[in-house]
N, C-alpha and C positions, 0 to 999 in steps of 0.2 A: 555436720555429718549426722545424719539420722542412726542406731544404733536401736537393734530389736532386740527382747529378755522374752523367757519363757520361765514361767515361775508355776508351782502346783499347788493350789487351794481344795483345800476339804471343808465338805461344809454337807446338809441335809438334803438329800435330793429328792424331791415328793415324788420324780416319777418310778425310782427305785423304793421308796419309802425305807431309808436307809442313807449311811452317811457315805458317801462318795469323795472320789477328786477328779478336777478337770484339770490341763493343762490350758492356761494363757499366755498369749504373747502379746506383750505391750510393746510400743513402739518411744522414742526417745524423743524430741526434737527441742531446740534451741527457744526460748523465750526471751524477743528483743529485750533490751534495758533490765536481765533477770543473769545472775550468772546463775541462778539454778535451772536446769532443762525442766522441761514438762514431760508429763508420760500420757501416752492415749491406749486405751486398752484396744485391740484388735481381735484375731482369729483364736479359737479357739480349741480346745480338741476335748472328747468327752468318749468313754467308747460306748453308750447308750446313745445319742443320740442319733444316730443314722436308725436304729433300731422303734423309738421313739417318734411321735409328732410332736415335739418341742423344738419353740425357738430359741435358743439359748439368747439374745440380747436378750429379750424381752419376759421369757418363763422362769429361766436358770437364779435360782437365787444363790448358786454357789458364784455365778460370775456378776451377780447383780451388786453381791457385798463386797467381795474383793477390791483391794485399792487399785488404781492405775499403776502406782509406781511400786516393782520390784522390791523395792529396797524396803517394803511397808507390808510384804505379802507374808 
């Protein structure tokens, strides 16, 4: 069973030039031959960015440094 977290990282936002947070939601799944799960980072939520022409995968360095796994955020 897959198993979603939403955890909040703060970190340097350039296009506020100012330190911000975003919310992330990682997702959980099972790793054959692993009893530890993995985590994959997913959607996120920012409230500039609708506002903004940023793409959070690929601009956002608050979500780019961010761990996958919750438990590390």
């Amino acid at each position: 069973m897959r198993r979603k977290y939403r955890f909040t990282r703060s970190g340097y936002c350039p296009t506020q030039d100012d330190k911000e947070s975003i919310e992330i939601e990682t997702t959980e799944y099972p790793m054959p031959g692993n009893p530890t799960p993995g985590y994959k980072k997913g959607n996120f939520y920012c409230e500039f960015a609708d506002d903004h022409d940023c793409d959070i995968a690929n601009d956002c360095p608050i979500y780019l440094e961010s761990p996958s796994n919750p438990y590390l955020a």
